[in-house]
DSSP file (Angstrom, degrees, kcal/mol; ACC not computed):
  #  RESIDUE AA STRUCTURE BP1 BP2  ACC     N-H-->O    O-->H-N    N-H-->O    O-->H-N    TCO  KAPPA ALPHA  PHI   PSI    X-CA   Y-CA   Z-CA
    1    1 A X              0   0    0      0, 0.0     6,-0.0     0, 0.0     4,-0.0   0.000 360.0 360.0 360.0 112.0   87.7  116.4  143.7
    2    2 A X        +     0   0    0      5,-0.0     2,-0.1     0, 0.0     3,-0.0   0.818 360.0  49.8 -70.0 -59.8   89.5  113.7  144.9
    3    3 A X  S  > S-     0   0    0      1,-0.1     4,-0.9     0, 0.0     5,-0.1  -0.378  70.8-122.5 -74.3 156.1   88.7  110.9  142.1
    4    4 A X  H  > S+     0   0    0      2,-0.2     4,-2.9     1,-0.2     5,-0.1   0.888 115.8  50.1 -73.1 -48.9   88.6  110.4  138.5
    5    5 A X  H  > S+     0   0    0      1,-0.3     4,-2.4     2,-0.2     5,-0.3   0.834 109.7  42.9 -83.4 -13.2   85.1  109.6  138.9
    6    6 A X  H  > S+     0   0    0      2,-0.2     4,-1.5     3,-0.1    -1,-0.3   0.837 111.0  59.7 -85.6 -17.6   83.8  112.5  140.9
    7    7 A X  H  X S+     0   0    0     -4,-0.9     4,-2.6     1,-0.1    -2,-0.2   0.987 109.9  42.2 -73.2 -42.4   85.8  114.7  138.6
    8    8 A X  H  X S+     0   0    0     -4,-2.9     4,-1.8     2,-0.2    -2,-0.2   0.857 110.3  57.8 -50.2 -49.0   83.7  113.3  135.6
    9    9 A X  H  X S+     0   0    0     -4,-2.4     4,-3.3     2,-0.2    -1,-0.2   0.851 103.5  47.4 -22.9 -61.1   80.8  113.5  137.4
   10   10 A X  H  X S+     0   0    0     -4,-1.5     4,-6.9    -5,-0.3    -2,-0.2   0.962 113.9  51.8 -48.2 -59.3   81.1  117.2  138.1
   11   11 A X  H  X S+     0   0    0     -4,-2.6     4,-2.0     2,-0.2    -2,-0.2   0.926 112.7  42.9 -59.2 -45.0   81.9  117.5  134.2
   12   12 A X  H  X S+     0   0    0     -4,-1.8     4,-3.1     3,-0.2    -2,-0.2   0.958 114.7  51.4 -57.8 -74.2   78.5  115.4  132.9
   13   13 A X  H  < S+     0   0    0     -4,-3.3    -2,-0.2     1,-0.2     3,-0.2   0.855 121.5  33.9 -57.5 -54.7   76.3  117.3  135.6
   14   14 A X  H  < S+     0   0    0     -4,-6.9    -1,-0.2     1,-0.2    -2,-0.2   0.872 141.2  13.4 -45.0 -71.6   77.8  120.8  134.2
   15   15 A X  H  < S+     0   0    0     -4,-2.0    -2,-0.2    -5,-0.1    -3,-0.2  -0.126 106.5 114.3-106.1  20.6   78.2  120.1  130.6
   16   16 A X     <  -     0   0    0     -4,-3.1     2,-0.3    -3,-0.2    -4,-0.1   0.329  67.4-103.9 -30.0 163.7   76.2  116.8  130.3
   17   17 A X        -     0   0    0      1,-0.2    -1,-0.1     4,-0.1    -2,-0.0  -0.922  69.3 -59.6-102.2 167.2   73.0  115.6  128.6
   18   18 A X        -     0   0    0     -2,-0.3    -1,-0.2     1,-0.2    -5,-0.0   0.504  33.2-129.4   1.2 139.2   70.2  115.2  130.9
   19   19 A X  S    S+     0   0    0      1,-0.2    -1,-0.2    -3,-0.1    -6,-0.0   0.449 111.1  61.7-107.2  33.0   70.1  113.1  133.8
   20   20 A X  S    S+     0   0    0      2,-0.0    -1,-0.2     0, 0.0    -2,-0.1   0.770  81.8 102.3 -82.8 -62.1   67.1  112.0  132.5
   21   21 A X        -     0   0    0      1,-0.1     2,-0.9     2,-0.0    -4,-0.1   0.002  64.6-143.5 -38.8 133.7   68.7  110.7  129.7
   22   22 A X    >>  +     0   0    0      1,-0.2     3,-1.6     2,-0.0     4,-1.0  -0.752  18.7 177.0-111.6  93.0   69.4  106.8  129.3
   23   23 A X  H 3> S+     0   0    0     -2,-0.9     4,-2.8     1,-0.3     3,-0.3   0.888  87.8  49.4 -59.5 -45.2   72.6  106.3  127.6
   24   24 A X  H 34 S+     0   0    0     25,-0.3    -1,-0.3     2,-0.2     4,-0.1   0.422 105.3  59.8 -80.2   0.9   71.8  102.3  128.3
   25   25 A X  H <> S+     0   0    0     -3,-1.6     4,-1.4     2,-0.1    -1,-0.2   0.496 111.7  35.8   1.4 -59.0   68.5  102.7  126.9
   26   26 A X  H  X S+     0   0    0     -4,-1.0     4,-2.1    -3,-0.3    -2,-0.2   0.836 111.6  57.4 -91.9 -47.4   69.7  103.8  123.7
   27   27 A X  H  < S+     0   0    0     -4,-2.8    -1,-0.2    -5,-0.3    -3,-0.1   0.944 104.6  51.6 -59.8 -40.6   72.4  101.8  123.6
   28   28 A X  H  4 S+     0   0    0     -5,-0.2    -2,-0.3     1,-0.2    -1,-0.2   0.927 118.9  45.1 -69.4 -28.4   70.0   98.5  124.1
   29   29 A X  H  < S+     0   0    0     -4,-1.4    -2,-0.2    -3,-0.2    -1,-0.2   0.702  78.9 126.4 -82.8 -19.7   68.1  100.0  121.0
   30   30 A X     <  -     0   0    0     -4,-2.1     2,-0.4    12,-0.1    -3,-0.0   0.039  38.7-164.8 -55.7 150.8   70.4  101.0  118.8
   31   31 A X        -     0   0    0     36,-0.0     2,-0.9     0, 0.0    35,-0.2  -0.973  28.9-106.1-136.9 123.9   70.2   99.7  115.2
   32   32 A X        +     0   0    0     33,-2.6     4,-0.1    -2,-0.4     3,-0.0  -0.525  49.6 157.6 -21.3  70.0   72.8   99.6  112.1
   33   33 A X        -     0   0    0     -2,-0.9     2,-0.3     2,-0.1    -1,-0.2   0.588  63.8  -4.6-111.5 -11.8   71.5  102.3  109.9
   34   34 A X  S    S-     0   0    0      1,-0.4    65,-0.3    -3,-0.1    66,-0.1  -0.649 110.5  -4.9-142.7-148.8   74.4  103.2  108.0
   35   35 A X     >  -     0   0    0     -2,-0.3     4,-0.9     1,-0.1    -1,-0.4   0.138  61.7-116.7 -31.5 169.0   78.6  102.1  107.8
   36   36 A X  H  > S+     0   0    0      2,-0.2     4,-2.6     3,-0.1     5,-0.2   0.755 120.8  56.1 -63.1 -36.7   80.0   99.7  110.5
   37   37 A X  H  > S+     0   0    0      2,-0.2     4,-1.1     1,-0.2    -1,-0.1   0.749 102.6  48.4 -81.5 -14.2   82.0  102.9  111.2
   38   38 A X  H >> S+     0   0    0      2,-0.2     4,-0.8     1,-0.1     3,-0.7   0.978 114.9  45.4 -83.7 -76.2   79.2  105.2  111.7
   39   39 A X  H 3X S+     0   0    0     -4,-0.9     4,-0.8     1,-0.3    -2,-0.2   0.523 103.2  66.6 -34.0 -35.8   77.4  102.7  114.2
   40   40 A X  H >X>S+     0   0    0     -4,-2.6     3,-2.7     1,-0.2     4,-1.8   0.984 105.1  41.1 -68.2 -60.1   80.5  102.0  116.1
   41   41 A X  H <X5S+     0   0    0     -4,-1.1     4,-0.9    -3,-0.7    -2,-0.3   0.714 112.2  48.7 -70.3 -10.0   80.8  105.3  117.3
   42   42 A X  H 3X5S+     0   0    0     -4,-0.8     4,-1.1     3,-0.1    -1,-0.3   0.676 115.4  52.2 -71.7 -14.9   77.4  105.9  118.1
   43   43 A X  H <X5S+     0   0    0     -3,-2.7     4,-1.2    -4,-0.8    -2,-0.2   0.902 114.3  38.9 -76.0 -53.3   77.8  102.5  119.8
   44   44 A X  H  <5S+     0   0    0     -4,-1.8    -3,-0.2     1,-0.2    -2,-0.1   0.654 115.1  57.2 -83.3 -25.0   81.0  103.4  121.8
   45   45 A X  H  X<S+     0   0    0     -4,-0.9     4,-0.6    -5,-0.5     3,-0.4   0.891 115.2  33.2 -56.5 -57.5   79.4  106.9  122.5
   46   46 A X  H  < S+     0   0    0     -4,-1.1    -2,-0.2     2,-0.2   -19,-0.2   0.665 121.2  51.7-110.2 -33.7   76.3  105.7  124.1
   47   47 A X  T  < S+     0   0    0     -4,-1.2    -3,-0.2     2,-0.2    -1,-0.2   0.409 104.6  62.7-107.8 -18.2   78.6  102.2  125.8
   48   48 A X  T  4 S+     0   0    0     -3,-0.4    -1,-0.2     1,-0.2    -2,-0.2   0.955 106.7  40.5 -72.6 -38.3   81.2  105.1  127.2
   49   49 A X  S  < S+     0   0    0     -4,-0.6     2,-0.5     2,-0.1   -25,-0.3   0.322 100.0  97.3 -90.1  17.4   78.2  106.7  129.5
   50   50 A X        -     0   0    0    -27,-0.1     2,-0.3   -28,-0.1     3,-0.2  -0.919  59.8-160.4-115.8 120.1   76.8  103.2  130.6
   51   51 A X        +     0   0    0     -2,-0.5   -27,-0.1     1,-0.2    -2,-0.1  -0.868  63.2  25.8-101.7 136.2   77.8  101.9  133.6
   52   52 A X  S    S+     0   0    0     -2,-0.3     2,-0.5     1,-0.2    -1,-0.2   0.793  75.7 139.4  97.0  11.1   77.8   98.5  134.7
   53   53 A X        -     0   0    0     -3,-0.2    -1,-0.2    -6,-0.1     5,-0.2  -0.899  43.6-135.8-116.4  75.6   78.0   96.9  131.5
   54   54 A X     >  -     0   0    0     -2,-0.5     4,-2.7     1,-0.1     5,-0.3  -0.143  24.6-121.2 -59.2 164.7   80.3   93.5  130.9
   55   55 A X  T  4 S+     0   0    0      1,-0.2    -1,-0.1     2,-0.2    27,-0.1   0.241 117.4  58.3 -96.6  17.4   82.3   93.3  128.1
   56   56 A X  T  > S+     0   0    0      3,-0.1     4,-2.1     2,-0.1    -1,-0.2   0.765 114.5  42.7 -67.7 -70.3   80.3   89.9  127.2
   57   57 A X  H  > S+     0   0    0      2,-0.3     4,-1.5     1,-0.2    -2,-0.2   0.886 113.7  45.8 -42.8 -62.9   77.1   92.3  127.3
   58   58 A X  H  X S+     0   0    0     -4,-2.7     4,-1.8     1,-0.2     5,-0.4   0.871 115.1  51.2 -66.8 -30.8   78.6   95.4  125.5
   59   59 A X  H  > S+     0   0    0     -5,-0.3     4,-1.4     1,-0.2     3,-0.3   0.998 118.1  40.4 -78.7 -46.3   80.0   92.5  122.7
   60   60 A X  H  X S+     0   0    0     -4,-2.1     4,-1.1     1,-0.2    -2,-0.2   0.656 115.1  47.3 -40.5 -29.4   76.2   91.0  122.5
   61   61 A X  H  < S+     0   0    0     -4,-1.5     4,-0.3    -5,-0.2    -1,-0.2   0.722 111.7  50.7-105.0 -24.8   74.4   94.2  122.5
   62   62 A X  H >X S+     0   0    0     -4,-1.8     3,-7.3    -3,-0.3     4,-0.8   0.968 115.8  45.9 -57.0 -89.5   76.9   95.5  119.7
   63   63 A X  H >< S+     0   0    0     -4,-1.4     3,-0.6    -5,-0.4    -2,-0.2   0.748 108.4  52.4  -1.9 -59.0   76.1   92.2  117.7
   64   64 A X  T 3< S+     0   0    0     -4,-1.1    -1,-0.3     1,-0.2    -2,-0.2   0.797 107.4  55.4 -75.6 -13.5   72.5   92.2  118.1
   65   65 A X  T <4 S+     0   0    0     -3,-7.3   -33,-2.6    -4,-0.3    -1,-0.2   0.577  88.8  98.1 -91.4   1.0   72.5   95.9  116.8
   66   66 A X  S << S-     0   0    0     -4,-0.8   -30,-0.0    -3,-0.6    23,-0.0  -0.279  91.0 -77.7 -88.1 173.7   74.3   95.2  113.3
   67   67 A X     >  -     0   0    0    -33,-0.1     4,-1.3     1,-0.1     5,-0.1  -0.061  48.1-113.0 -62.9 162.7   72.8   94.8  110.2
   68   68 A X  H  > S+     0   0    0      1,-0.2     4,-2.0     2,-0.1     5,-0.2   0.925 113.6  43.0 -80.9 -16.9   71.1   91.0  109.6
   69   69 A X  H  > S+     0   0    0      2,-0.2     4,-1.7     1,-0.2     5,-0.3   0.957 118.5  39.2 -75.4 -37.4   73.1   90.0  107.1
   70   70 A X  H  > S+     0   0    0      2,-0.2     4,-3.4     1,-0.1     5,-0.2   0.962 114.2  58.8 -63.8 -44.3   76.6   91.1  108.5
   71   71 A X  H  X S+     0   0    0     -4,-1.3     4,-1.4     1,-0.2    -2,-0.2   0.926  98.1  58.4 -51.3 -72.0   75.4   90.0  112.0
   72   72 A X  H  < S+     0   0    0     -4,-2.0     4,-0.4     1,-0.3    -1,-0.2   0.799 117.8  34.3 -44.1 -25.5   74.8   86.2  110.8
   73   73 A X  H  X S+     0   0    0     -4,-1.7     4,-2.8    -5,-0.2     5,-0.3   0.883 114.0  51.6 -93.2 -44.5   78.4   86.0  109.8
   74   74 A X  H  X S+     0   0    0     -4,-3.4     4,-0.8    -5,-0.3     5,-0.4   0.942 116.5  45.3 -52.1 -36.5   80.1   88.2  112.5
   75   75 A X  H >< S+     0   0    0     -4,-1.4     3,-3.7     1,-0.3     4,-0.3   0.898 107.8  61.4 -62.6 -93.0   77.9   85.7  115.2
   76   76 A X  H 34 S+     0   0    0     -4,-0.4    -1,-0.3     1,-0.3    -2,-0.2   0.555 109.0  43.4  -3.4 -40.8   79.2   82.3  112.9
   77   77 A X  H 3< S-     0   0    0     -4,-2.8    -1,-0.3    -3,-0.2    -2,-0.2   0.836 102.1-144.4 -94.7  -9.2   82.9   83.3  113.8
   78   78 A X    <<  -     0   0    0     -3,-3.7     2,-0.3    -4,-0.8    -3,-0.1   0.990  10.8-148.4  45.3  87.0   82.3   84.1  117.7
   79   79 A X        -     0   0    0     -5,-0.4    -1,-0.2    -4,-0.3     6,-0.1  -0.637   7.2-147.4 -80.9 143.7   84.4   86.7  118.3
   80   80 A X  S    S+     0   0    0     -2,-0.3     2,-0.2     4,-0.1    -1,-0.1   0.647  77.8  24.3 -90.6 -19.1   85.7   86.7  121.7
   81   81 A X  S    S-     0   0    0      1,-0.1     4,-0.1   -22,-0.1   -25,-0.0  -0.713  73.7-117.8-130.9-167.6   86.0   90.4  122.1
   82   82 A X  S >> S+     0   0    0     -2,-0.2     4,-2.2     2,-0.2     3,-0.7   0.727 115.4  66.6 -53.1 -46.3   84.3   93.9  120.6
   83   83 A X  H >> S+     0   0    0      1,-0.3     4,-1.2     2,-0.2     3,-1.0   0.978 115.7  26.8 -68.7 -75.1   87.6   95.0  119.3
   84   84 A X  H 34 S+     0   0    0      1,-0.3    -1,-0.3     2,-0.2    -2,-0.2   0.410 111.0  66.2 -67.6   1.6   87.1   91.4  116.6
   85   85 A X  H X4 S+     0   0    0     -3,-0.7     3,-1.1    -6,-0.1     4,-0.5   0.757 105.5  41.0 -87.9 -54.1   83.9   91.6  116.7
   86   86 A X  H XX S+     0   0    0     -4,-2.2     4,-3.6    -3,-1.0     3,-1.7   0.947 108.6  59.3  -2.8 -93.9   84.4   95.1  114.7
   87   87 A X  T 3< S+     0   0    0     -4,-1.2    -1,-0.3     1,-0.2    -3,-0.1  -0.084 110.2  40.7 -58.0  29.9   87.0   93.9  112.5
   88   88 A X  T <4 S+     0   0    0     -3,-1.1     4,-0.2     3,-0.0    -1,-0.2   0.178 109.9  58.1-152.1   0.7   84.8   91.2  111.0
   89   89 A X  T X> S+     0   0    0     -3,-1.7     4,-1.7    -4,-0.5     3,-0.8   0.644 112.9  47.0-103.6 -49.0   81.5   93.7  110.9
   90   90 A X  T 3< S+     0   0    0     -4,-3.6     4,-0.3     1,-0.3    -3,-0.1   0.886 112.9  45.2 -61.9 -27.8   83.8   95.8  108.7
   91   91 A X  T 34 S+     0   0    0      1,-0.2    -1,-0.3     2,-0.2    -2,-0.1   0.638 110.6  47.2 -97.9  -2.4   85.0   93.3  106.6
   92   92 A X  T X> S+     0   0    0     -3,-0.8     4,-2.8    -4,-0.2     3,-1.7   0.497 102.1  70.9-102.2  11.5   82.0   91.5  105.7
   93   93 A X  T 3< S+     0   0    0     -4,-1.7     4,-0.5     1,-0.3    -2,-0.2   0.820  93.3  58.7 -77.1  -0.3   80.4   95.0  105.0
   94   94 A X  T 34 S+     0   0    0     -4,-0.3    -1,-0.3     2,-0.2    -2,-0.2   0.525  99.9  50.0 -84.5  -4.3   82.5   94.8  102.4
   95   95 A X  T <4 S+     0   0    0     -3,-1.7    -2,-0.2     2,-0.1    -3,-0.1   0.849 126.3  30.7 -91.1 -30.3   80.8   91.5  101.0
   96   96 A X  S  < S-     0   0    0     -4,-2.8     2,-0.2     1,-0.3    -2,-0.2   0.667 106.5-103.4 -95.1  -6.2   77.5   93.3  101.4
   97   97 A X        -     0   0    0     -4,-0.5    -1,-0.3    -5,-0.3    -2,-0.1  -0.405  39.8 -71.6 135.8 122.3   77.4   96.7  101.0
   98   98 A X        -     0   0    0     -2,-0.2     2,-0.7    -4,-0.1   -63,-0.1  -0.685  63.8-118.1 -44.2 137.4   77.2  100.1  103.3
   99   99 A X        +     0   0    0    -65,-0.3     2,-0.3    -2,-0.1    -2,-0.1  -0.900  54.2 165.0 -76.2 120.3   73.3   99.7  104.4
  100  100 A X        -     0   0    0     -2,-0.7     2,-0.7   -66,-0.1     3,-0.1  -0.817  41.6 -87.7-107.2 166.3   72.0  102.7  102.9
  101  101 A X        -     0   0    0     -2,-0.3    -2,-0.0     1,-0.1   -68,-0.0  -0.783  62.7 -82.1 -98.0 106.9   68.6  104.1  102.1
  102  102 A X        -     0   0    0     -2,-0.7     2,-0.8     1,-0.2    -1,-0.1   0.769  47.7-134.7  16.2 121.9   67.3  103.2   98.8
  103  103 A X        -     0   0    0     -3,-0.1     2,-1.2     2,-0.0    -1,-0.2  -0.724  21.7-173.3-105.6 107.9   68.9  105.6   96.2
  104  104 A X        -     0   0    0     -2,-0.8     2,-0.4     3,-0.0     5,-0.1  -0.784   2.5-174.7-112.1 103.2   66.4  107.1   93.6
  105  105 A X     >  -     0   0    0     -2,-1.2     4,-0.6     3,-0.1     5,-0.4  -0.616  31.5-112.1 -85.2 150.2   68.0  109.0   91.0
  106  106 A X  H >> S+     0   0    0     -2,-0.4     3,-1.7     1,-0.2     4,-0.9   0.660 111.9  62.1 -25.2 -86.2   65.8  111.3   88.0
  107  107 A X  H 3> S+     0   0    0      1,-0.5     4,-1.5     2,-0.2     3,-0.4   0.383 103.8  31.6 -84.2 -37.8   66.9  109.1   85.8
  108  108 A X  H 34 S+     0   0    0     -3,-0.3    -1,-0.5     1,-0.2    -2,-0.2   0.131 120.8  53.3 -69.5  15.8   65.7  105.8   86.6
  109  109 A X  H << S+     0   0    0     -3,-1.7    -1,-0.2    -4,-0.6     4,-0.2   0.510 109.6  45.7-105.3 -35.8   62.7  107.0   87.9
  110  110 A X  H >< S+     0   0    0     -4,-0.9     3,-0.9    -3,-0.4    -2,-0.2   0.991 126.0  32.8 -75.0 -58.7   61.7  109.2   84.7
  111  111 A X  G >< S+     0   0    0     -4,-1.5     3,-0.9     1,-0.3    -1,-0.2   0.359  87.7 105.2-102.4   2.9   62.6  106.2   82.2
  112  112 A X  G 3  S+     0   0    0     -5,-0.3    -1,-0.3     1,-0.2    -2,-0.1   0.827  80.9  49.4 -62.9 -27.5   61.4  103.6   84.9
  113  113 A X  G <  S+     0   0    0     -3,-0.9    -1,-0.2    -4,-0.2    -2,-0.1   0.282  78.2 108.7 -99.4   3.2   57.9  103.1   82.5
  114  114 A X  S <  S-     0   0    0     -3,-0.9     2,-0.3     1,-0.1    -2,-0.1   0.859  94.0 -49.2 -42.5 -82.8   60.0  102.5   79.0
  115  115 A X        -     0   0    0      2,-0.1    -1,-0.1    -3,-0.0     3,-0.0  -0.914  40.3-177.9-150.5 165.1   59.2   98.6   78.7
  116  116 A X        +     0   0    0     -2,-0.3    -2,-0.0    -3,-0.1    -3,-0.0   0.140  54.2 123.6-134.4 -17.5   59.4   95.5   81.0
  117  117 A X        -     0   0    0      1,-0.1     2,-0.2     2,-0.0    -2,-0.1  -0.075  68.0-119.2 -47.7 141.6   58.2   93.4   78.1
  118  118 A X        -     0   0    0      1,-0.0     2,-0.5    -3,-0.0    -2,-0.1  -0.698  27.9-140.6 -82.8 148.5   60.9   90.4   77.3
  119  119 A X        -     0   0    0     -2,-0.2     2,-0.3     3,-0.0     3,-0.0  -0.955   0.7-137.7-101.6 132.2   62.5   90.6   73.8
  120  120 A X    >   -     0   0    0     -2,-0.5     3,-1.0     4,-0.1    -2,-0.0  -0.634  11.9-142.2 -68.7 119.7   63.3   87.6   71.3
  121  121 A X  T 3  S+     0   0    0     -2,-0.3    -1,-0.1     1,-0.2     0, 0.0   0.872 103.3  46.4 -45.2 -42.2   66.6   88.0   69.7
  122  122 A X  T 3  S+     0   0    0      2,-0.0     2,-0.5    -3,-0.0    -1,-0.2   0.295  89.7 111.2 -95.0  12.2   64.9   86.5   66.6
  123  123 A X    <   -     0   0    0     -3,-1.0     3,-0.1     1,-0.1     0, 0.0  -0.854  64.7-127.2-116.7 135.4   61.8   88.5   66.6
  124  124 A X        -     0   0    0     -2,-0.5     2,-0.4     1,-0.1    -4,-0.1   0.137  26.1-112.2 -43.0 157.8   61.0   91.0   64.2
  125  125 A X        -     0   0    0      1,-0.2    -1,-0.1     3,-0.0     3,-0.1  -0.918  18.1-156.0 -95.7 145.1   60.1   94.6   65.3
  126  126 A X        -     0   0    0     -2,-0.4    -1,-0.2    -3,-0.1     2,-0.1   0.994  69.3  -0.3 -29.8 -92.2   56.7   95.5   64.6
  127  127 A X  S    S-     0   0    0      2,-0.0     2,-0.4     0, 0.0    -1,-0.0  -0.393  75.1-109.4 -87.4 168.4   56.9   99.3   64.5
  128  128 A X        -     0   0    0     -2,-0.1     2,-0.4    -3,-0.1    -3,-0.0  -0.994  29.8-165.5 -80.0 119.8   59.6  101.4   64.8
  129  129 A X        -     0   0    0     -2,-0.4     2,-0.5     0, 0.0    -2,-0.0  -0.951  15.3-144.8-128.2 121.3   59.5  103.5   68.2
  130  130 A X        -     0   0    0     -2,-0.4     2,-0.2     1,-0.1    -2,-0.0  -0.716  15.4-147.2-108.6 129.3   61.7  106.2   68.0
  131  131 A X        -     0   0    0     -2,-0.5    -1,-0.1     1,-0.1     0, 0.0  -0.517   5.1-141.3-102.2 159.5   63.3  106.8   71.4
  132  132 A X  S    S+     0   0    0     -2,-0.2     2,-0.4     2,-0.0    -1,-0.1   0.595  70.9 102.4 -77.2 -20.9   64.4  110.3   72.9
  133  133 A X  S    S-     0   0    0      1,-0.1    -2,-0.1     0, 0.0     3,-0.1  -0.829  79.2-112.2-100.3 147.1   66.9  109.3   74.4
  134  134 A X        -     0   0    0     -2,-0.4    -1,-0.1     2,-0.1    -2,-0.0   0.265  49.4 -92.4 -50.4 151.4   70.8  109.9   72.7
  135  135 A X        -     0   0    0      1,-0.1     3,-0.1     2,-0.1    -1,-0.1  -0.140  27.4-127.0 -62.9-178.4   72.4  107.0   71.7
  136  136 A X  S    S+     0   0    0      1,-0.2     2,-0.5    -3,-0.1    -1,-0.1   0.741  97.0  19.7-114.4 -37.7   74.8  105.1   74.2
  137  137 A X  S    S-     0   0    0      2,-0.0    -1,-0.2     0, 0.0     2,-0.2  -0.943  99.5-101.2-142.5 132.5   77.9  104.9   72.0
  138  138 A X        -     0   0    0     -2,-0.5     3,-0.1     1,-0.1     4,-0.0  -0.298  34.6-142.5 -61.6 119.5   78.3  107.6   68.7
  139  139 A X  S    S+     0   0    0      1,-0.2     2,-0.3    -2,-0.2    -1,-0.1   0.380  71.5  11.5 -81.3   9.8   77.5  105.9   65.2
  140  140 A X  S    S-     0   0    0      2,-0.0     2,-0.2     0, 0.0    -1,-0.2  -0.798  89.6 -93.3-176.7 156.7   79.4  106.9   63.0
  141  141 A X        +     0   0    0     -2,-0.3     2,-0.4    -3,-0.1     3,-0.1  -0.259  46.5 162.7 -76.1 144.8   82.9  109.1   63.2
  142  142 A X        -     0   0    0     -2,-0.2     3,-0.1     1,-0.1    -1,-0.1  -0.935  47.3 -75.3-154.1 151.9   83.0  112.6   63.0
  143  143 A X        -     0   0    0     -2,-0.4     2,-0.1     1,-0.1    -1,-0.1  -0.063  68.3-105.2 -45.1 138.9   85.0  116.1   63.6
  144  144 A X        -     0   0    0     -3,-0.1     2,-0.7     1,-0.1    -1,-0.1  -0.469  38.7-109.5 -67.4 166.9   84.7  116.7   67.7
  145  145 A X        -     0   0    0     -2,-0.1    -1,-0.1    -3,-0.1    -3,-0.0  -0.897  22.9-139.8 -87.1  92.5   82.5  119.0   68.5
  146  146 A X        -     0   0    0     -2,-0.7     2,-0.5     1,-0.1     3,-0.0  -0.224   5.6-147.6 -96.8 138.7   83.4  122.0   69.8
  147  147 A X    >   -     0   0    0      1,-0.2     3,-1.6     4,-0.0    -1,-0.1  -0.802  13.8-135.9-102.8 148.4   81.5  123.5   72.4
  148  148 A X  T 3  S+     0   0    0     -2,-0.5    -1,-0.2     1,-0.3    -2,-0.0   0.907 106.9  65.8 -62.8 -36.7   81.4  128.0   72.4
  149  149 A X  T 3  S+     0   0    0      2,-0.1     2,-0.5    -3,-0.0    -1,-0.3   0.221  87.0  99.2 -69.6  14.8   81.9  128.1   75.9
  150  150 A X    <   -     0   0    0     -3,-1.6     2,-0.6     0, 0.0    -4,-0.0  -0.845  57.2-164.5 -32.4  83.1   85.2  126.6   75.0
  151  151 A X        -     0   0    0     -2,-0.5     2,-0.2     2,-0.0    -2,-0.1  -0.815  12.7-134.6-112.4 144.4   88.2  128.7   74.9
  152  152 A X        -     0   0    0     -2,-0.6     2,-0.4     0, 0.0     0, 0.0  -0.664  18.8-155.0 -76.8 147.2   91.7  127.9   73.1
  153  153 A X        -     0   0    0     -2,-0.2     5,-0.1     5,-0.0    -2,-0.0  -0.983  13.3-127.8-135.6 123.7   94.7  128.6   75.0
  154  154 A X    >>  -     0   0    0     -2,-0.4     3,-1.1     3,-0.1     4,-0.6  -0.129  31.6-115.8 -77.9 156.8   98.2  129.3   73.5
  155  155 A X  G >4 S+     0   0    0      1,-0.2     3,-2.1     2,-0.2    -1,-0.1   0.989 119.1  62.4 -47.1 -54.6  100.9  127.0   75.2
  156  156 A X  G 34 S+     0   0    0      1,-0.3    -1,-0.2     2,-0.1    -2,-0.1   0.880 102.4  49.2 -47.5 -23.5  102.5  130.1   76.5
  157  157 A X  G <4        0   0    0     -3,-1.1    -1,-0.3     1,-0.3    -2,-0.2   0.558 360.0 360.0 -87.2   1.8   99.0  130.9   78.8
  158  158 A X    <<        0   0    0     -3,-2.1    -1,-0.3    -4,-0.6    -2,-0.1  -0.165 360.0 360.0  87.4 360.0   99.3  127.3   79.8
């Protein structure tokens, strides 16, 4: 092996993926599905094995894969390279958010049918409807509570 690139060659064909695979395929498809940070490196992973690729192209194809809201601002400043095109994906993903996938915890889901109905400050209750769940904030003061799986411990065991 004479070359950088026939030694790299040699290494993909041993310990490669496929040569089936189409790193620039994937790369034109990829999509923002989580952090900026996660997406750059699947970005720069897929944009290392793609040959042939200007750095106009690889800064467009980055772009077109970010999320829509962070995209409409990173485009609006025209960043001139990848590298600032980056730094400006990261920073307005702090104005939006990580894109994540909907987060459904038990609890809003169990208590998700309580009421939707609007309340009047100045309207009476009907009924009383006595809810299950603990109060938010303790109503009147009291000894703590000590729980039995609780053990005291002298300073010295400390």
């Amino acid at each position: 092996m004479s070359t950088w690139s026939e030694l790299t060659r040699a290494l993909e064909s041993q310990f490669g993926p496929s040569p089936f695979d189409c790193p620039m395929a994937e790369l034109f498809k990829l999509q923002q599905t989580g952090s900026v940070s996660d997406y750059y490196l699947k970005f720069m992973s897929l944009a290392n094995r793609s040959l042939g690729l200007s750095n106009e192209a690889l800064l467009n194809c980055f772009n077109s894969g970010l999320n829509p809201d962070i995209r409409r601002d990173v485009v609006a400043m025209c960043p001139s390279t990848l590298l600032c095109a980056v730094a400006l994906a990261k920073l307005f993903e702090e104005k939006y958010g990580p894109v994540s996938k909907p987060f459904r915890n038990s609890y809003s889901h169990k208590y998700s049918q309580i009421s939707s109905t609007p309340v009047s400050i100045n309207a009476q209750p009907k009924t009383q409807i006595k809810s299950s769940l603990p109060p938010l904030l303790p109503t009147s003061p009291g000894p703590p509570i000590r729980s039995s799986n609780v053990k005291s411990i002298t300073p010295t065991e400390m």
